[in-house]
C-alpha angles and dihedrals in degrees: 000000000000093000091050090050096053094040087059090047098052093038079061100054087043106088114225100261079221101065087044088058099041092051094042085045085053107051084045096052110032094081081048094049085054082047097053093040092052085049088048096058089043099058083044092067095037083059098051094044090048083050096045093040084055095055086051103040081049081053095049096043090046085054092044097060097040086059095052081061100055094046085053090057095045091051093050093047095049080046083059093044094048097041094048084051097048081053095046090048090060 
């Protein structure tokens, strides 16, 4: 009875080697847990401008080509000009 009674008094007086890691882990970690979650949000916004650059560089590349088109067809139509001329000066 008397060693019971002495074992529950020194477990007592023994703190929980959890509690001692837990408390040392989060005072270490806590600066480094603001780090990673302003990491986090930064790489969240990386994500959504390199979503949003590709739909426009799609769209750019969709116009350039139309464009390339349009100037083909220009430059056929003044070949057909120049050639209709040539044949109008002889």
């Amino acid at each position: 009875m008397v060693l019971n009674n002495s074992l529950t008094n020194i477990t007592n007086l023994i703190p929980n080697p959890l509690d001692i890691v837990s408390n040392s882990v989060s005072t270490t970690l806590s600066p480094l847990m603001g780090l990673f979650k302003a990491i986090g949000i930064a790489v969240l916004v990386y994500i959504i401008f390199l979503i949003i650059r590709a739909f426009l560089s799609i769209r750019t590349t969709l116009r350039i080509k139309q464009i390339a088109l349009d100037v083909k067809d220009i430059k056929d139509k003044v070949n057909i000009l120049i050639k209709s001329n040539q044949k109008n000066k002889k």
